[in-house]
C-alpha positions in Angstrom: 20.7 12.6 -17.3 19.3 10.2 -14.7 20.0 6.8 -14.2 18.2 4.4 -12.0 19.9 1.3 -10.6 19.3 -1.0 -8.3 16.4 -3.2 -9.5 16.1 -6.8 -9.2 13.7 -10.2 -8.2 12.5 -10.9 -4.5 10.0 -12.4 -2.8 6.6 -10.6 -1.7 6.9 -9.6 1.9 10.8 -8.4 1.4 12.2 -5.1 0.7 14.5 -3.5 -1.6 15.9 0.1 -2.5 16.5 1.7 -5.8 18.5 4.8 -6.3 18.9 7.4 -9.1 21.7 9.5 -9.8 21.5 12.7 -11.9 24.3 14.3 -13.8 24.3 17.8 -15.2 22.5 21.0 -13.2 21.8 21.4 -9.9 19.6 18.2 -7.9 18.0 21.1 -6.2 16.1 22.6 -9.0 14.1 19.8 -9.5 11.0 18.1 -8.5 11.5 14.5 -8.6 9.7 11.4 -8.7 9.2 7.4 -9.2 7.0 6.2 -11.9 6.3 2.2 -12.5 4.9 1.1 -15.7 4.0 -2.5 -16.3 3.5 -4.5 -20.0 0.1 -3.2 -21.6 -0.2 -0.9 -18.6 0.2 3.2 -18.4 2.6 4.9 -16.2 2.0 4.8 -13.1 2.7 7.7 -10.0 4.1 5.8 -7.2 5.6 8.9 -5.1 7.8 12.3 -5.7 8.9 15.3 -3.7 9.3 19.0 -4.8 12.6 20.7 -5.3 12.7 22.0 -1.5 11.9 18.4 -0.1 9.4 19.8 1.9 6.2 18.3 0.2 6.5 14.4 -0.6 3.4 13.0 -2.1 2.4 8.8 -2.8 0.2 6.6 -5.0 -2.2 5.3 -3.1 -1.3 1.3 -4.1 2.0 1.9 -2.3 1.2 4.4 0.3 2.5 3.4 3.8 4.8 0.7 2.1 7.0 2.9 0.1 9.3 5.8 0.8 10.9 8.2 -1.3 14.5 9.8 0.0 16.4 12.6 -2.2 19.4 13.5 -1.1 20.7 16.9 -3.1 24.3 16.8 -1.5 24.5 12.8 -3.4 22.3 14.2 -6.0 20.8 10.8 -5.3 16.6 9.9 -5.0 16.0 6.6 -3.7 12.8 4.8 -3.6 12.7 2.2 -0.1 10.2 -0.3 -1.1 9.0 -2.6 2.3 6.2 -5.2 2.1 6.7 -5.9 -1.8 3.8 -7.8 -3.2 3.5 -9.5 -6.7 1.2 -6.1 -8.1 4.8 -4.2 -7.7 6.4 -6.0 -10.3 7.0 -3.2 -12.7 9.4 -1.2 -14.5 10.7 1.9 -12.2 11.4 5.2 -13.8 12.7 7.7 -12.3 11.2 11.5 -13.5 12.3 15.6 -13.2 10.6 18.3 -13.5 10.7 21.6 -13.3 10.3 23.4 -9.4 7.4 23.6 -8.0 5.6 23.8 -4.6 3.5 20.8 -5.3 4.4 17.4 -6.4 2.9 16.3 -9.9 1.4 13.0 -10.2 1.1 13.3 -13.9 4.5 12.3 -16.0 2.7 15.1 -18.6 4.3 17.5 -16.1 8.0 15.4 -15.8 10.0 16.4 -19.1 13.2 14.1 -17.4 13.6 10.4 -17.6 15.7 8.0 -17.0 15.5 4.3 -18.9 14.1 2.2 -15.9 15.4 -0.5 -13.6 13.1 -3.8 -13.2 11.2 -5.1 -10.0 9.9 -8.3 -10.3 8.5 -9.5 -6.9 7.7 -13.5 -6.8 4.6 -14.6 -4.4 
């Protein structure tokens, strides 16, 4: 089960972190990843790391701004968000998926998800 938390309004320029906890089986068996969907829009990829942390991949509308952190001892992934603009606003979702040496950008390939926790950034 994940749960994402952490979500909330700010103004474009600041920053903000949201976290998502897992329960049940290992953190460390899992790819994981940040999704951001938007009313009438699809899913989006905004950024993900395999189950070794060793690869971390990023959208390319937040690369450079963004950061993905999972911790497997908190069973924790957090998304640091810096420079926020008004485009961000979204719902955040976190995904797993099954391990794997490279990070998947499509949710097709996530089969875990949480509910969401919403970004609105103000300009």
């Amino acid at each position: 089960q994940l749960v994402e938390s952490g979500g909330g309004l700010v103004q474009a320029g600041d920053s903000l972190r949201i976290s998502c906890t897992k329960s049940g089986g290992a953190f460390t068996s899992y790819n994981m990843a940040w999704f951001r969907q938007s009313p009438g829009q699809e899913r989006e990829f905004v950024g993900g790391t395999n189950w070794k942390n060793e690869n971390t991949k990023y959208g390319e509308a937040v690369q450079g701004r963004f950061t993905v952190i999972k911790d497997d001892v908190k069973s924790t992934l957090d998304l640091q968000m810096n420079k926020l603009r008004p485009e961000d606003t979204a719902v955040y979702l976190c995904a797993a998926a099954v391990p794997q040496v490279r990070v998947s950008t499509s949710d097709d390939n996530y089969d875990h998800w949480g509910r969401g926790t919403q970004v609105r950034v103000s300009s």
